[in-house]
VOPAGU-2260 file (C-alpha; in pm, 1 decimal, decimal comma):
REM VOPAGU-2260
SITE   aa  ch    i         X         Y         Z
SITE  UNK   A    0    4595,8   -6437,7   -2916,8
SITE  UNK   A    1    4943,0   -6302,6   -2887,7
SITE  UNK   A    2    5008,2   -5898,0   -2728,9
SITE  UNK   A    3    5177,7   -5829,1   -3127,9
SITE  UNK   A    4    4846,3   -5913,4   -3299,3
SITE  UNK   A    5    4693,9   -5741,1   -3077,9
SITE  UNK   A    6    4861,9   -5431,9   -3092,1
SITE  UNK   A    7    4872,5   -5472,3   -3521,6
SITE  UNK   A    8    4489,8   -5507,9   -3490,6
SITE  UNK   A    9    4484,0   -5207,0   -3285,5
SITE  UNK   A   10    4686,9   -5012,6   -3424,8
SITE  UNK   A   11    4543,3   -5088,6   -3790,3
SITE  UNK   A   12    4182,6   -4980,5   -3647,2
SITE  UNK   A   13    4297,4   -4636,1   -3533,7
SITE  UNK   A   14    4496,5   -4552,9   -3915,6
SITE  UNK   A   15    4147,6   -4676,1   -4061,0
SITE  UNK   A   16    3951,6   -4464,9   -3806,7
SITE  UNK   A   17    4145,6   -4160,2   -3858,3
SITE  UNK   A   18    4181,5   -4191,3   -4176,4
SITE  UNK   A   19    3808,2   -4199,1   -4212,6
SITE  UNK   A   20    3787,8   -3905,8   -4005,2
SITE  UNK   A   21    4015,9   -3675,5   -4226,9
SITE  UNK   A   22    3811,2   -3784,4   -4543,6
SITE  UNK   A   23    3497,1   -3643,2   -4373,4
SITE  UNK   A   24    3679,8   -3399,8   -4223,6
SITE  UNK   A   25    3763,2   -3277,7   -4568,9
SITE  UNK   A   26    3412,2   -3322,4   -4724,1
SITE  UNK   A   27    3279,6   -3122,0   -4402,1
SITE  UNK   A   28    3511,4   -2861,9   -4495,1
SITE  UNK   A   29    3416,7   -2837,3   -4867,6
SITE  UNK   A   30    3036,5   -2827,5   -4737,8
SITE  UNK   A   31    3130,6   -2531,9   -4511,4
SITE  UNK   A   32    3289,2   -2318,9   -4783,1
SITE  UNK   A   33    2953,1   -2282,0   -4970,4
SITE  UNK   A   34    2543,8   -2282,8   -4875,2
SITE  UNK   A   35    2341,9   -2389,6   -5175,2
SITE  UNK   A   36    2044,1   -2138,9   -5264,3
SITE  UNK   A   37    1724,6   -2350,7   -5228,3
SITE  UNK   A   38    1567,2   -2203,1   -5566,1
SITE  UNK   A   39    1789,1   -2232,0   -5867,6
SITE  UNK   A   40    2074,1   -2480,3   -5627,5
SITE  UNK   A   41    2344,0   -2165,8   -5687,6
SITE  UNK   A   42    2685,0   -2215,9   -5492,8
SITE  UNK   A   43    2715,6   -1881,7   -5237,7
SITE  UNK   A   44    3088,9   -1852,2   -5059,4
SITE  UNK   A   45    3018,7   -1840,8   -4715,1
SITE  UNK   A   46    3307,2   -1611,8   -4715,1
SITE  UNK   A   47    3267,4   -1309,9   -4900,6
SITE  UNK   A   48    3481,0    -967,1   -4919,7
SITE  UNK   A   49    3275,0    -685,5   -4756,7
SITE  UNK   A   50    3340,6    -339,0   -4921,4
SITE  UNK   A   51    3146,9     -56,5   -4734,1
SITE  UNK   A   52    3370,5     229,8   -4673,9
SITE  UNK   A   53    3634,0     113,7   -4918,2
SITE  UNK   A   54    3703,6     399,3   -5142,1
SITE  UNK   A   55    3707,1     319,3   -5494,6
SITE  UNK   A   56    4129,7     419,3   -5470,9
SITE  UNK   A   57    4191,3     120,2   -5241,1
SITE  UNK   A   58    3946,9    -107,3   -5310,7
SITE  UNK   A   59    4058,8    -198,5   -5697,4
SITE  UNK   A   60    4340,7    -285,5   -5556,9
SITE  UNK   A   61    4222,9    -486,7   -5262,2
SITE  UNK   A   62    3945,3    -700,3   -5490,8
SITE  UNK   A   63    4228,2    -786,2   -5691,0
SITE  UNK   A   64    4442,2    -913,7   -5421,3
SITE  UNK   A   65    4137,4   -1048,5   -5277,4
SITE  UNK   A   66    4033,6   -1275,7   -5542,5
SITE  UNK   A   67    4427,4   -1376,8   -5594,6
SITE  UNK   A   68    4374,1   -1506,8   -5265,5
SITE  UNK   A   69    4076,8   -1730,2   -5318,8
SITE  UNK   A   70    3810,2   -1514,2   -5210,6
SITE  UNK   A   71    3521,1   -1590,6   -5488,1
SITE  UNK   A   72    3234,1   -1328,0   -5340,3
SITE  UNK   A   73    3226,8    -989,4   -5365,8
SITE  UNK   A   74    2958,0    -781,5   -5192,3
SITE  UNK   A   75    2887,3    -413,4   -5279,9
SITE  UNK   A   76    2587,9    -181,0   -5317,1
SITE  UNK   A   77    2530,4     143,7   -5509,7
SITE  UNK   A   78    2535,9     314,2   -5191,8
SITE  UNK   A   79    2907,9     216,0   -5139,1
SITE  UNK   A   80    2989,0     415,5   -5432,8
SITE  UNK   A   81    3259,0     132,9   -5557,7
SITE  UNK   A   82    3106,5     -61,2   -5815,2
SITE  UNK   A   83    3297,1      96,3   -6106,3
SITE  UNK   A   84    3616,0      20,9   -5928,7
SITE  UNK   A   85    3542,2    -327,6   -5849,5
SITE  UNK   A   86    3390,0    -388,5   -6168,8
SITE  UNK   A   87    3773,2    -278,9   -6278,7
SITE  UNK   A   88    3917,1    -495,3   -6097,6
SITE  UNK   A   89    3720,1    -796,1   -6165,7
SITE  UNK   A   90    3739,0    -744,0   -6539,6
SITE  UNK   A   91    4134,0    -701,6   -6499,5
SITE  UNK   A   92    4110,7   -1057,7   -6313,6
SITE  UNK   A   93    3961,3   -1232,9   -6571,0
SITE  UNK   A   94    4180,3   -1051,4   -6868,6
SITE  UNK   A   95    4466,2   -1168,8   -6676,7
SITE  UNK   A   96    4378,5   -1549,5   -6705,0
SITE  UNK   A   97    4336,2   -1593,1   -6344,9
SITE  UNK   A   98    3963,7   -1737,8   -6368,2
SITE  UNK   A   99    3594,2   -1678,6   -6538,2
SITE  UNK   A  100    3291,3   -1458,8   -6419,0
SITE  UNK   A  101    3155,9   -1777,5   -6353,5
SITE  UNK   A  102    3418,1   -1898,6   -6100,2
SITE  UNK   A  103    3250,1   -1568,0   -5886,3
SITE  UNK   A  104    2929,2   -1495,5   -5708,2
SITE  UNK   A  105    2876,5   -1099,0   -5717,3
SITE  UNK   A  106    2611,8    -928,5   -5477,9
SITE  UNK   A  107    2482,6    -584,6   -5490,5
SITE  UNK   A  108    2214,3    -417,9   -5404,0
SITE  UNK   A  109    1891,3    -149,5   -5494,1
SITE  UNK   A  110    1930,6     168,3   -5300,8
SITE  UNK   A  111    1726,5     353,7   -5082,9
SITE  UNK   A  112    1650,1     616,2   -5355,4
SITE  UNK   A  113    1538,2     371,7   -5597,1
SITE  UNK   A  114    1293,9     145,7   -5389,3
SITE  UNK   A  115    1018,8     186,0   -5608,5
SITE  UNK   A  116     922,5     -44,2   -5902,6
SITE  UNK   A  117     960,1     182,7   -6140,8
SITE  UNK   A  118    1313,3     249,4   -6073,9
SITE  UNK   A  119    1449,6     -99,9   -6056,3
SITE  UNK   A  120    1506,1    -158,1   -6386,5
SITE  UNK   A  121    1714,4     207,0   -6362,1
SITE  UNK   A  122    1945,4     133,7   -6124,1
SITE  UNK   A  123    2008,1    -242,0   -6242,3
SITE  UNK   A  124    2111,0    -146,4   -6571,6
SITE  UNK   A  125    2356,3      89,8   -6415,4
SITE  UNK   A  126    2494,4    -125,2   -6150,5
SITE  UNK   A  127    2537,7    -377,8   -6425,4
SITE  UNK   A  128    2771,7     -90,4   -6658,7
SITE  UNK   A  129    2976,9     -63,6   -6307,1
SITE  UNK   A  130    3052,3    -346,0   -6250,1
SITE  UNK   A  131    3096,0    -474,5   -6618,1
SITE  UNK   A  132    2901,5    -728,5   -6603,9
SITE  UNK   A  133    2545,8    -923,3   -6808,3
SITE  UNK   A  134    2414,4   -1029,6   -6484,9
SITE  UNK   A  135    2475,0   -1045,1   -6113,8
SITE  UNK   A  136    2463,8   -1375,7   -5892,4
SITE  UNK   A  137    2284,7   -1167,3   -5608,0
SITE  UNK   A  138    2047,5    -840,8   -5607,2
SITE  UNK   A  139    1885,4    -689,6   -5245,1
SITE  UNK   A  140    1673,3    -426,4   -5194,3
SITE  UNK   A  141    1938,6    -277,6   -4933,7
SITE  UNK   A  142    1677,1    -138,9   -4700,8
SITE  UNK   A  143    1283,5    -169,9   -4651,8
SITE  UNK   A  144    1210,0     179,3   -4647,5
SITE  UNK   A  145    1251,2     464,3   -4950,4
SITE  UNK   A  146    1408,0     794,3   -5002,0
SITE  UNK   A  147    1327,7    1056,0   -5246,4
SITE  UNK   A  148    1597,7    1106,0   -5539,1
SITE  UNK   A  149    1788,0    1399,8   -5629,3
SITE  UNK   A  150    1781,6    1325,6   -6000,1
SITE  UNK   A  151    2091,2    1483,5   -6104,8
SITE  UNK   A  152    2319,0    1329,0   -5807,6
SITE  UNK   A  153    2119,4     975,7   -5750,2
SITE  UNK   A  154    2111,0    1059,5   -5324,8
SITE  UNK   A  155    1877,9    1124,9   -5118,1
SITE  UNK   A  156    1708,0    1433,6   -5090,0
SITE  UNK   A  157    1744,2    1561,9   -4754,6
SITE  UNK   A  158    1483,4    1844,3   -4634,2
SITE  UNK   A  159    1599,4    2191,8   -4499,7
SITE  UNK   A  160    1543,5    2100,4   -4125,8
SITE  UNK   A  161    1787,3    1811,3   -4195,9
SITE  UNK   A  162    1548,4    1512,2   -4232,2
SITE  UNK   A  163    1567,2    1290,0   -4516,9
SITE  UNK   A  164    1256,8    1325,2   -4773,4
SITE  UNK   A  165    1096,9    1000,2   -4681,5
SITE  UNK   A  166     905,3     816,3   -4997,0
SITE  UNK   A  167     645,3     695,8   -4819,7
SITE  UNK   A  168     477,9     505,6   -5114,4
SITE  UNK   A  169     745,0     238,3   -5116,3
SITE  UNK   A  170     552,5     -80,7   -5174,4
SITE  UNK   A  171     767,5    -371,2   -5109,4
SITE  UNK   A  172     548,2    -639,4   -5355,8
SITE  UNK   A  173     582,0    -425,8   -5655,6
SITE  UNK   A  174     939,4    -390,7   -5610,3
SITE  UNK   A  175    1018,0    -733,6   -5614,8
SITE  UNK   A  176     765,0    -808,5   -5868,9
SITE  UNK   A  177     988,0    -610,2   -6129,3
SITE  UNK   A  178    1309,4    -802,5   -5972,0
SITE  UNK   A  179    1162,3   -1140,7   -6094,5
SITE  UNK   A  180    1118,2   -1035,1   -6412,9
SITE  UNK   A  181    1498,7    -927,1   -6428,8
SITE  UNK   A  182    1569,4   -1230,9   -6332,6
SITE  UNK   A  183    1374,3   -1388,5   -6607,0
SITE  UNK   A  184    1567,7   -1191,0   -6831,4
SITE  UNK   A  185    1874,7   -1316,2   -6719,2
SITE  UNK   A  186    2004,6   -1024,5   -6548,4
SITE  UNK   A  187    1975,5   -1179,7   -6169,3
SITE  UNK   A  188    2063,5   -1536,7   -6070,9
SITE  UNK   A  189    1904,7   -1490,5   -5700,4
SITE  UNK   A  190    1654,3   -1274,9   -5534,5
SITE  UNK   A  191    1702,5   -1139,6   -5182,0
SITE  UNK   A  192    1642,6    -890,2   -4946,4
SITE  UNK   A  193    1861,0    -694,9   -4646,0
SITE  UNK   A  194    1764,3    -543,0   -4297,0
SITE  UNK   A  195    1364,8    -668,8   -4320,1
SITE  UNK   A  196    1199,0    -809,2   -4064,2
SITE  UNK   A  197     963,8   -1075,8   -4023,7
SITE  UNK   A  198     669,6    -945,6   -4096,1
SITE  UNK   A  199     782,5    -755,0   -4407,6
SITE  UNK   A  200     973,1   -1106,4   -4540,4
SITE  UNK   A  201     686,1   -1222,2   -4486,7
SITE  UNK   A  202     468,4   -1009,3   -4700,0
SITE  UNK   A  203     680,8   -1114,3   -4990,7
SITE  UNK   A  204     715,3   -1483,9   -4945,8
SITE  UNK   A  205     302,0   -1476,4   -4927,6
SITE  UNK   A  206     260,7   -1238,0   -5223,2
SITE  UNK   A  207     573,0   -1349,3   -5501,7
SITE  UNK   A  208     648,1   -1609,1   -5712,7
SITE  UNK   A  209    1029,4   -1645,9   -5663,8
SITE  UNK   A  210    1037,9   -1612,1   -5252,3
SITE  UNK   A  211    1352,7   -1439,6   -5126,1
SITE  UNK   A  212    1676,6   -1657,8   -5103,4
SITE  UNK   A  213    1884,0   -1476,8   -4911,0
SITE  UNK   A  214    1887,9   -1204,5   -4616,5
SITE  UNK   A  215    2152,3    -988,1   -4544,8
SITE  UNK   A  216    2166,2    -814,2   -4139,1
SITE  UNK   A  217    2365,2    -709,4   -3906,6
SITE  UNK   A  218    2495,6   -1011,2   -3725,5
SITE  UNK   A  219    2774,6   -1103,2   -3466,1
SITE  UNK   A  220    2856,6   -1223,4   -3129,0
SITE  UNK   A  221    2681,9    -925,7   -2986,4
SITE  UNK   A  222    2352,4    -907,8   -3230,0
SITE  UNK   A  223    2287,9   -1301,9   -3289,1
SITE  UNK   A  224    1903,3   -1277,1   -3407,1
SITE  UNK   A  225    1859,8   -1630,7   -3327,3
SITE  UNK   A  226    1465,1   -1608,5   -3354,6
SITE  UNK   A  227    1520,7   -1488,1   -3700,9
SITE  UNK   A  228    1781,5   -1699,1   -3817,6
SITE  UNK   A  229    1486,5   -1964,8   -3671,3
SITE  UNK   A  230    1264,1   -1789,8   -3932,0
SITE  UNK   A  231    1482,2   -1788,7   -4242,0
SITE  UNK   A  232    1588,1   -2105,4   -4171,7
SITE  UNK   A  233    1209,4   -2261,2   -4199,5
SITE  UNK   A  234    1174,3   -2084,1   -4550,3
SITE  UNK   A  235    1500,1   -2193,3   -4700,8
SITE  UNK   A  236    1659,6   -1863,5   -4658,5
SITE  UNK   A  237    2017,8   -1816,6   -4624,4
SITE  UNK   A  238    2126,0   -1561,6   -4406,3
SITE  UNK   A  239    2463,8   -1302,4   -4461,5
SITE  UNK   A  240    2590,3   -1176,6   -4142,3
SITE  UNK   A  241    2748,8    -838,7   -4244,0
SITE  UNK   A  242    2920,9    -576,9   -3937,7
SITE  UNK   A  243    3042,2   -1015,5   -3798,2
SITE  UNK   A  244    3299,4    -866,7   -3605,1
SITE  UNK   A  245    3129,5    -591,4   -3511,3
SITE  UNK   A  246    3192,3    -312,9   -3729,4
SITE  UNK   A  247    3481,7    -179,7   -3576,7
SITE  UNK   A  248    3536,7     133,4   -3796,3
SITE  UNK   A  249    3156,7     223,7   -3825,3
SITE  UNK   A  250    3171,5     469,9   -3504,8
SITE  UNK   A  251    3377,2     723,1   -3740,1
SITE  UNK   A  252    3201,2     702,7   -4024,2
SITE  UNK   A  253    2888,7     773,1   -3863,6
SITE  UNK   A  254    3060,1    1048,1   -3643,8
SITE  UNK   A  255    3257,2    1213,8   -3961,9
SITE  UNK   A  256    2961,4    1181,8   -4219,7
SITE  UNK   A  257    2647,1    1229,6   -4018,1
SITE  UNK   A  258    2705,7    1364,2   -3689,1
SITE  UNK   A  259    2633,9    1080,8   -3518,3
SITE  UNK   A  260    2723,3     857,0   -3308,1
SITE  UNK   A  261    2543,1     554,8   -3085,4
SITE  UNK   A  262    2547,2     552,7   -2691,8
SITE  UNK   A  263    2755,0     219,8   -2637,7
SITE  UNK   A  264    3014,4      38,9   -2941,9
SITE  UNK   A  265    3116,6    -296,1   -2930,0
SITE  UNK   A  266    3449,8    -416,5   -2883,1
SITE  UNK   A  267    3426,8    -811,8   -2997,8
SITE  UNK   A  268    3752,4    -830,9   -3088,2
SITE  UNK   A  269    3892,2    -763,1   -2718,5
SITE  UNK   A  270    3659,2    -981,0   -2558,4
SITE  UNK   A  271    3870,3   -1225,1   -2324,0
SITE  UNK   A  272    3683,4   -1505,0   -2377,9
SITE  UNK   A  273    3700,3   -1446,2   -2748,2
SITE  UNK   A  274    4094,0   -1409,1   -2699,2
SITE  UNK   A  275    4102,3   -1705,6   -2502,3
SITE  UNK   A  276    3918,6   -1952,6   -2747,2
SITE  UNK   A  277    4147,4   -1752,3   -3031,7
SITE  UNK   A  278    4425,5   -1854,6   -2776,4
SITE  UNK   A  279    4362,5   -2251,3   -2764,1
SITE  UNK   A  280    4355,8   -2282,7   -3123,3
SITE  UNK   A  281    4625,5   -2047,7   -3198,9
SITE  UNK   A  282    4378,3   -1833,6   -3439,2
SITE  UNK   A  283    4363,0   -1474,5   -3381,4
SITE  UNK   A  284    4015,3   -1323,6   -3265,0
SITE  UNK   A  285    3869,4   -1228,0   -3588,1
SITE  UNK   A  286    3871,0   -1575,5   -3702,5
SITE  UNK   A  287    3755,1   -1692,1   -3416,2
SITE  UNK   A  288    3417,0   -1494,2   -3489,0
SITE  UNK   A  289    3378,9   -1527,1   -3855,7
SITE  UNK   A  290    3423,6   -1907,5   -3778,2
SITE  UNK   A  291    3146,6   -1898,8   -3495,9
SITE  UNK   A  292    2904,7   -1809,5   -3752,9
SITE  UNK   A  293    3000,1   -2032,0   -4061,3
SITE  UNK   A  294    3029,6   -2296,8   -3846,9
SITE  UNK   A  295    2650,4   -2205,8   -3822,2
SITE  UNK   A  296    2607,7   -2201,4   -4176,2
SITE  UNK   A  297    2556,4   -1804,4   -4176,8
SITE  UNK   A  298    2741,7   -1661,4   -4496,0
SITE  UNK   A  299    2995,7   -1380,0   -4323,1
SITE  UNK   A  300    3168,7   -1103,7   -4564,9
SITE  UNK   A  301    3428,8    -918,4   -4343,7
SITE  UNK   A  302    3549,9    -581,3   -4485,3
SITE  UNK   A  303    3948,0    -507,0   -4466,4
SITE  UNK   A  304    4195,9    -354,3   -4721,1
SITE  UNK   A  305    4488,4    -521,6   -4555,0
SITE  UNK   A  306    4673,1    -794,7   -4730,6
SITE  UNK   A  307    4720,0    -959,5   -4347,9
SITE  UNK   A  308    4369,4    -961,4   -4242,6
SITE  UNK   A  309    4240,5   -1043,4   -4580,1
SITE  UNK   A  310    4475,3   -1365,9   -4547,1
SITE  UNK   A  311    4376,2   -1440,8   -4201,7
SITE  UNK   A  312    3984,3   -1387,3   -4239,0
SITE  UNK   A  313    4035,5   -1641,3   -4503,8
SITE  UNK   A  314    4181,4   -1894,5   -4285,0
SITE  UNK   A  315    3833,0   -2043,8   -4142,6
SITE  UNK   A  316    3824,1   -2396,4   -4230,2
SITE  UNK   A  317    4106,6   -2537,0   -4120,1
SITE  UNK   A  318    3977,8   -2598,0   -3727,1
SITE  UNK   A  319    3669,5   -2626,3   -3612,1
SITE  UNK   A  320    3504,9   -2508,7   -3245,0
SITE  UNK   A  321    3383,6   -2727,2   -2970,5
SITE  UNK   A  322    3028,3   -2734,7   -2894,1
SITE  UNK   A  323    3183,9   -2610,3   -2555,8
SITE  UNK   A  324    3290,5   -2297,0   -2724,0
SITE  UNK   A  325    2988,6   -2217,6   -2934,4
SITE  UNK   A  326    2758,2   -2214,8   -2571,3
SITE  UNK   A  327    3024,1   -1972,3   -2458,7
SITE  UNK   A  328    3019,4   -1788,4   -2784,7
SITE  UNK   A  329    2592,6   -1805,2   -2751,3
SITE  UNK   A  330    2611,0   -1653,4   -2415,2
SITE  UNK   A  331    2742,9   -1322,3   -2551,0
SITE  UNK   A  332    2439,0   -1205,1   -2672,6
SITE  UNK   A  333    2320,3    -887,9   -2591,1
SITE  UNK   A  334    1977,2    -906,1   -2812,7
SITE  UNK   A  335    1878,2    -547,4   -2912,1
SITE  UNK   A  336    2106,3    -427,6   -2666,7
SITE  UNK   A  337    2376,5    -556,5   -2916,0
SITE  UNK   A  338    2237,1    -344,8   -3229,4
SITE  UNK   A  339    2487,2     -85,7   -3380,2
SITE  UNK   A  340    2292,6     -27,2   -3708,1
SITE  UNK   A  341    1956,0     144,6   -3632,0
SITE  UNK   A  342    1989,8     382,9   -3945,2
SITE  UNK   A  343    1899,7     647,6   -3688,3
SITE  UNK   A  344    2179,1     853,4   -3876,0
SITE  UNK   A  345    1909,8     909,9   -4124,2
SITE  UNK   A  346    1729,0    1172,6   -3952,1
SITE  UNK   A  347    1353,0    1095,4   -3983,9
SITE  UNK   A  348    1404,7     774,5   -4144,9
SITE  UNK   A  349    1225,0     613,3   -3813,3
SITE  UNK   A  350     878,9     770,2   -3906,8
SITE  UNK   A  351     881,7     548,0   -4253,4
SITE  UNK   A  352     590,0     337,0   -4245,3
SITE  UNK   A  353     857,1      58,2   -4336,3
SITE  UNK   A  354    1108,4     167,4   -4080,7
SITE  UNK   A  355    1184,9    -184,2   -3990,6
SITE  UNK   A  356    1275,3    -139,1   -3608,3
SITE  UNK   A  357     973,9      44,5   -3479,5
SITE  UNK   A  358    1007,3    -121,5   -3166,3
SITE  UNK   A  359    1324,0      47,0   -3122,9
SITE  UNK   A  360    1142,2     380,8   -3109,2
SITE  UNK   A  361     842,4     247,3   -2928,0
SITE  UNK   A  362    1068,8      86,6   -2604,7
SITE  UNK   A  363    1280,9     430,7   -2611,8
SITE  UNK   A  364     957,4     627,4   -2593,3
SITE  UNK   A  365     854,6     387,3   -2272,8
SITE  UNK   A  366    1169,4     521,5   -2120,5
């Protein structure tokens, strides 16, 4: 056998090897970019645009740019105080030819002051005249535990000694009992919830028809909540990392609008080995994280208003980590240590009977 057949041979192998390679590279990719919800088989981003703290001013203009640039989910809440805005801005997207409502996947969420059965039906109806829309891909009951409502303003009502009037009839079954039958109307695609725990996902999954398809927490390098990730994952529930690169601006917003502020804030995107990972594959740190998690097949919605970062969170599936650099990614988990949202700015919210950290309060009262 001559050396030149040889080398033909070999050389043929390796174009048919790699070119195998960036065919399933490419299918790998277009798996990454969405999780399919195990109950009606809906499509979810696993990039989506986070928009807490983004003032209804800025963030018309920053869905719009957003969804120019291929973002397709939008997250919001009725706490946010933006839905009109990006309802706008949506609506303007679509008039404009650029796409469809169904090209999107649209999450928002009941509030604290209307976590009660009878009130779901409220609040829906009026989400859905914000944001323009017949129905939304995703609805959460934002928080386990309930507030009292100030009728005329639709906030909590917060007591003279500063405590927030705590509803302490919220009944977590009942509540989602009324959100399946919005969704039989056709006014939810998906059912989920945000910041439960185990034991209260658990309730529901035991005592519903449609069982929860999605739950949003904080999540990052920090916070990983690998045992219930572990739990989600065995009931086909897909989990939204939101604060993934740790929340950077949160500190003054909880300093400015409640007087608060926790003991210790993280600073992910300084973290040299972060930086050096960013380094090797010429990526800047923020991608670096996001991609830890969707690599993980966690669904991350980073908030920013700037045209640069919106571009660059975007920018995830083009590389892909080692399994050298995930362990090292792994071992900077602080467990509870890691929290920044204990919703502690609430004053009083931690004697709820669904306050869902209570452990938080029990190991601080062992100190």
């Amino acid at each position: 056998m001559s050396l030149r057949f040889i080398l033909r041979r070999d050389f043929a192998c390796v174009l048919k090897s790699s070119a195998f390679y960036f065919r399933n590279f490419h299918k790998f990719i277009g798996r990454m970019k969405h999780v399919k919800l195990s109950q009606t088989a809906d499509l979810m981003p696993t990039l989506g645009l986070g928009t807490w703290q983004a003032s209804p001013e800025v963030i018309e203009s920053t869905v719009y740019k957003a969804l120019d640039l291929g973002y397709r989910h939008i997250d919001t809440a009725f706490n946010y105080n933006n839905e009109e805005a990006i309802g706008n801005a949506i609506k303007k997207w679509i008039d404009d030819g650029k796409g469809t409502r169904k090209d999107l996947f649209i999450t928002t969420k009941l509030p604290h002051v209307g976590n009660r059965a009878s009130d779901v039906k409220k609040f829906l109806d009026l989400q859905l005249k914000r944001l323009q829309m017949d129905y939304v891909d995703l609805y959460l009951i934002h928080v386990p535990f309930g507030f009292h409502c100030d009728a005329e303003t639709l906030t909590p009502v917060v007591n003279s000694n500063g405590e927030y009037d705590l509803d302490l009839d919220t009944d977590h079954v009942s509540t989602w009992k009324v959100m399946e039958c919005c969704q039989k109307e056709g006014l939810i695609r998906n059912l989920g919830l945000s910041n439960f725990n185990e034991a209260q996902i658990e309730k529901i999954i035991d005592e519903s028809t449609v069982k929860p398809q999605v739950l949003q927490v904080e999540l990052h390098a920090y916070f990983q909540q690998m045992d219930l990730r572990k739990f989600c994952s065995d009931h086909d529930i897909v989990v939204t990392a939101y604060a993934p690169l740790g929340s950077p601006g949160a500190k003054d917003h909880f300093v400015n609008k409640y007087n608060y502020s926790p003991d210790a804030f993280p600073d992910l995107l300084g973290h040299p080995e972060v930086n050096e990972i960013a380094k090797s594959h010429e990526k800047t740190p923020a991608q670096i994280l996001l991609r830890y998690l969707v690599q993980q097949s966690v669904v991350v919605i980073p908030k920013s208003t700037s045209d640069k970062r919106l571009k660059e969170n975007a920018s995830l599936y083009d590389f892909e980590l080692t399994p050298y650099e995930i362990n090292k990614l792994k071992k900077l988990d602080r467990g509870e240590d890691g929290r920044i949202f204990n919703f502690l700015f609430w004053k009083g919210v931690e004697n709820h009977p669904e306050y869902p950290f209570k452990f938080l309060t029990l190991a601080a009262d062992t100190k």
